[in-house]
N, C-alpha and C positions, 0 to 999 in steps of 0.2 A: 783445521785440526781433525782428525780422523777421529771417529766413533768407536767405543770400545764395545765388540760385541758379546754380549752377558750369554752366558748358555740358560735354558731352563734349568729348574730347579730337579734335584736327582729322584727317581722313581721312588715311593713309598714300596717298599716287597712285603708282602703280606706270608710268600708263599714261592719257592720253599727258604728252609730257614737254615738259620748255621745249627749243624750235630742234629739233624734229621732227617730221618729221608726222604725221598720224592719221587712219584713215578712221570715227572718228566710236566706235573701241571707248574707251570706260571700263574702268580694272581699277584693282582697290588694298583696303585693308580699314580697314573703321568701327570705330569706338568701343563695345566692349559699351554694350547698351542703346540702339542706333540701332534707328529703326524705320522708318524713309525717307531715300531720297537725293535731292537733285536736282542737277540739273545744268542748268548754266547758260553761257552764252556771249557773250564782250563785253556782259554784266550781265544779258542777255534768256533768259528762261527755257525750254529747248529738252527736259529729259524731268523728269518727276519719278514716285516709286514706289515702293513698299512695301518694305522690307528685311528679308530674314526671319533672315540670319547677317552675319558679320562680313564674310567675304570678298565682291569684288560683278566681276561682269564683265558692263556693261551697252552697247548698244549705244545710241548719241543722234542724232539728227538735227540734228549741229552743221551752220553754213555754210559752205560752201567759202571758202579762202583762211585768212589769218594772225588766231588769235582768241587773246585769254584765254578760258582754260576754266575754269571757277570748279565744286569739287563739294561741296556742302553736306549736313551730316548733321543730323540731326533727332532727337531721342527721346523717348522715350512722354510727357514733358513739358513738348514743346514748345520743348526749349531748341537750339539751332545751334549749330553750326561747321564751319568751311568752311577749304580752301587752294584759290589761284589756281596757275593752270601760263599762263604766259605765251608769247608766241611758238609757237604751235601753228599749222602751216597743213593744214588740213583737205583732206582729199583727196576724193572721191566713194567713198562708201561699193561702188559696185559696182565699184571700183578696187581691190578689197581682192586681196591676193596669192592665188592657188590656183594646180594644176596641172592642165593642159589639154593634150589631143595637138594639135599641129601639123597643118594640111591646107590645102592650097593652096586657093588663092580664082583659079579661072580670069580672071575679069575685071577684077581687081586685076594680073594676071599681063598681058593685054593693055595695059591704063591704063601700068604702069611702064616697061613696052616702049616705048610713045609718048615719054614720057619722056626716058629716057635717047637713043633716036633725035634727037631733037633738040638732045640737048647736044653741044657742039663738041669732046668730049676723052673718054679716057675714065672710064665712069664705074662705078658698084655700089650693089647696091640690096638691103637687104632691110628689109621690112617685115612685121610681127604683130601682128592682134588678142591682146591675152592674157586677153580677155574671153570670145572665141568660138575661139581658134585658128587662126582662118584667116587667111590671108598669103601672101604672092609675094617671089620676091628677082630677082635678073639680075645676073650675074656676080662672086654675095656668096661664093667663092671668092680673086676675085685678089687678090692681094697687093698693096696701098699702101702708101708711106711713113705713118707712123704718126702724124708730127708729138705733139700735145698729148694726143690722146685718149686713151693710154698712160698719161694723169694720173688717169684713174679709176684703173686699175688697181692706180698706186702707192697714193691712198690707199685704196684695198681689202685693201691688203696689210698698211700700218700701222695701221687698225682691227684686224684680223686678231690682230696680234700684241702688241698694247697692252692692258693690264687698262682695262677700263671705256669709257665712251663719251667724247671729250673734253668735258672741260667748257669753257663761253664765255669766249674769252679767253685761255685756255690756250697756251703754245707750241704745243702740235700743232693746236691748234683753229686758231690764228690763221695756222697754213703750210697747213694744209690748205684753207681761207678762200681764201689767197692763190692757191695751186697751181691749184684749179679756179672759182673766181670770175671773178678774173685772169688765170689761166691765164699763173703767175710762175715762169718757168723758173727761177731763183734757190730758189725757194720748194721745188718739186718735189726738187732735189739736197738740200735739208736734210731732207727729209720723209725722202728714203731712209739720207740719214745719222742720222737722228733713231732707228729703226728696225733700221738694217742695220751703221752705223760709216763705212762708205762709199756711194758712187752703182755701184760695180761690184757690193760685197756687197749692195745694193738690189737691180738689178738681178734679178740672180740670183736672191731671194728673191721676187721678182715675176716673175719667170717661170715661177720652181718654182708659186705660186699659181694660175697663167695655165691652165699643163698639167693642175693635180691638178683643173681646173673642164673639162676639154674644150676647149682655147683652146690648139690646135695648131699653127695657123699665124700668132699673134703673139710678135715678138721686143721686148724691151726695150730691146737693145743699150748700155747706158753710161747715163749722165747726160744732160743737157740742157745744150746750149750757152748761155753769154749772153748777151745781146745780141738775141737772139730772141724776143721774149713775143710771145704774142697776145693782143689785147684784144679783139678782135673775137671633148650630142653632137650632130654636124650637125642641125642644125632638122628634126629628124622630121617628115615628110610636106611637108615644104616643099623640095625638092630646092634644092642651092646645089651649081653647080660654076665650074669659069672658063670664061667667053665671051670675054675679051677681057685678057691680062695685058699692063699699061704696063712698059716697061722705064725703070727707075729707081736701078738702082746696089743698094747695100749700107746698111743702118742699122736703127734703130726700123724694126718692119713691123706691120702687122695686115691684118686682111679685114672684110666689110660682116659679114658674120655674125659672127665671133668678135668686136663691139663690139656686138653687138646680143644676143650671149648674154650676153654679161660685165653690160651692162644688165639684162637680163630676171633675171637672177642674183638682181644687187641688189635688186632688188623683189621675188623671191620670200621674198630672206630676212628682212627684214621681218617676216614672219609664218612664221620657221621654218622654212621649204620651200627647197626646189631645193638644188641642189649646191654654193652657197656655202654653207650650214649642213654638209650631209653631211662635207666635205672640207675645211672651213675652219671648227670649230666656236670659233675666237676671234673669228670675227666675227658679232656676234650681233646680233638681230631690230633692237635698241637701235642698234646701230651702223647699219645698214641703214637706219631711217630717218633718224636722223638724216645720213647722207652725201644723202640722198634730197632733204631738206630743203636743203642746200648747195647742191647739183645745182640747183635750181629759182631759183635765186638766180643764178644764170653772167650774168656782165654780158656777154655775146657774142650780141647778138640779128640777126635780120633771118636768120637760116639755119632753121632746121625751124621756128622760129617766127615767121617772116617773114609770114604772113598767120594765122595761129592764135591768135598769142599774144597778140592783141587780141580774140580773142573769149570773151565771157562765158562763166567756167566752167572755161575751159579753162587747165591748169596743164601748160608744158615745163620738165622737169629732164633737161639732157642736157648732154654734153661737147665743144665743138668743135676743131678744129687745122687748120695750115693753113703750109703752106709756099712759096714761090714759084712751085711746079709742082703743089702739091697743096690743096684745100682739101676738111675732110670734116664732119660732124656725125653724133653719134647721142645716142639717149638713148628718154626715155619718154615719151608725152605722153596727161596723163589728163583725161577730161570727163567730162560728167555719168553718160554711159551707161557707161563703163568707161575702159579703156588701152588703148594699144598702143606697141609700140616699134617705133625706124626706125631706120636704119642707112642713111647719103648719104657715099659717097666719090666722089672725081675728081682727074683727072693729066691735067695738059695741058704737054707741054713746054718750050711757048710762055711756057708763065706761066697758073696758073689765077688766076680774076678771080669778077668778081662774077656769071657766069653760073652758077657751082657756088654761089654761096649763093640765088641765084633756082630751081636744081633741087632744092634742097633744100627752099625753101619751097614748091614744089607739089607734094613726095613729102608731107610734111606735112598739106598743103590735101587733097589728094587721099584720103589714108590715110583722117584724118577726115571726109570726106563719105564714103568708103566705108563705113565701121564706123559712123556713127552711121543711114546709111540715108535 
């Protein structure tokens, strides 16, 4: 009577996960008696290679954009088994989180000057490689109404404070979906009630966040009105002060910089680093990407990704808002050679329009011909 042969047992995946993203690391642990892994992508076989322990941290040359990652074990005879991690959208491996000093990029510093010159109102600019360090801002000091962008923050908070990453589907998953997708003011007051009990005790707690990361000059002020949706430390070596403060009254506030560090935040923590891990360690690498993965999904386009976000390769995960007199964007936008992040505010009293989402897509346009060279 023949021998039925049992495969090993299937790989534990630690890394990456379903609905976050991945710049291409594998992690997690084999079955005694593996002797090789492979791995594989939307079913196409992208590394394979020897195994010598249980635990494996391998780097793979998946494709950019949304894949199943499939990782199969093998041992000494010959027999498989494998799990699928679905919903993974792969990032450029040289997009991976690190820490870099800041330093101005003179002609980058010229380029946004032109810029903002020609827009009708005023506006705020900063921009960074976080590949190379180098970046320019203009007047990434003043103070704007904050409108929606504030809605990272909240859910930066309630990862923060929540055991584990949401799972899909979830009440938190499906407000936080809503909050920055949609950009569902309804959404965003529940998220802080979800969290805090109330949108004042939210608040509060999201501001406290705000300070203990360097993020001085943004206020939270209360909840979010209804009826409003939208569908549509200082940067070391990169000087940010005010050239130009709009006068605007009392509410939600932020500046070009403190939305562009609150970004650069979230992607360092990802992989551990920067001062959301130091100072927030309930929001973990896990949470990070997956908010990261969210972010890249914002149905609000034609603003930083106005001419970008059609071109091959390239992935924008970033936050918009936008009020009668204000309209702003920030976020991260990653290509093949690495990231960087931008930061595009504007106030016009008159009524801002679709020239603040045209300036924003050639801070964008711009950024990326400068850093890919």
């Amino acid at each position: 009577m023949a021998l039925v042969s049992t495969p090993p047992a299937p790989p534990a995946i630690v890394q990456p996960a379903p609905y976050e993203v991945s710049y291409g690391v594998v992690r997690g642990v084999a079955a005694p008696g593996t002797v090789r892994l492979v791995v594989k992508a939307d079913g196409r076989l992208v590394r394979s290679l020897p195994l010598e322990q249980g635990s494996f941290v391998v780097a793979a040359p998946l494709p950019l954009g949304e894949v199943t990652v499939r990782i199969e074990t093998i041992d000494r005879h010959g027999r498989r088994s494998g799990r699928s991690v679905p919903h993974v959208l792969v990032l450029p491996a040289a997009a991976r989180p690190r820490l870099l000093p800041a330093r101005v990029d003179p002609g980058l510093v010229r380029s946004l000057r032109r810029l903002t010159t020609a827009f009708p109102g005023t506006s705020a600019l900063y921009v960074q490689s976080l590949t190379t360090g180098a970046g320019a801002s203009w007047n990434a000091d003043a103070s704007f109404p904050a409108a929606s962008t504030l809605k990272l923050a909240i859910a930066v908070t309630a990862l923060a404070r929540v055991q584990g990453s949401p799972q899909r589907g979830s009440r938190l998953d499906s407000l936080l979906r809503r909050m920055l997708v949609y950009s569902d003011n309804a959404a965003a007051n529940e998220v802080e009630r979800y969290f805090a009990g109330s949108t004042s005790g939210g608040s509060t707690l999201v501001n406290a966040l705000m300070r203990s990361i360097g993020l001085h000059d943004s206020e939270m002020y209360g909840g979010y009105e209804i009826g409003t949706r939208s569908v549509s430390g200082h940067g070391a070596g990169i000087p940010t002060r005010v050239d130009e403060q709009p006068s605007w009254g009392r509410g939600k506030r932020t500046t070009a910089h403190d939305l562009a560090h609150l970004a650069r935040a979230v992607w360092l923590a990802g992989s551990g680093k920067g001062p959301l891990r130091s100072a927030q360690p309930g929001f973990t690498p896990a949470d990070a990407r997956y908010l990261l993965y969210v972010l890249a999904y914002v149905r609000d386009p034609g603003k930083l990704d106005r001419v970008i976000g059609s071109v091959p390769g390239v992935t924008v995960a970033h936050k918009a808002g936008w009020l009668g007199v204000a309209r702003h964007d920030a976020g991260l936008v990653f290509w093949r050679g690495g990231v960087f992040v931008a930061a595009v505010m504007t106030y016009r009293s008159s009524g801002a329009g679709n020239s603040s989402d045209v300036l924003a897509g050639r801070v964008g346009s711009l950024a990326l011909q400068r850093f890919r060279g």
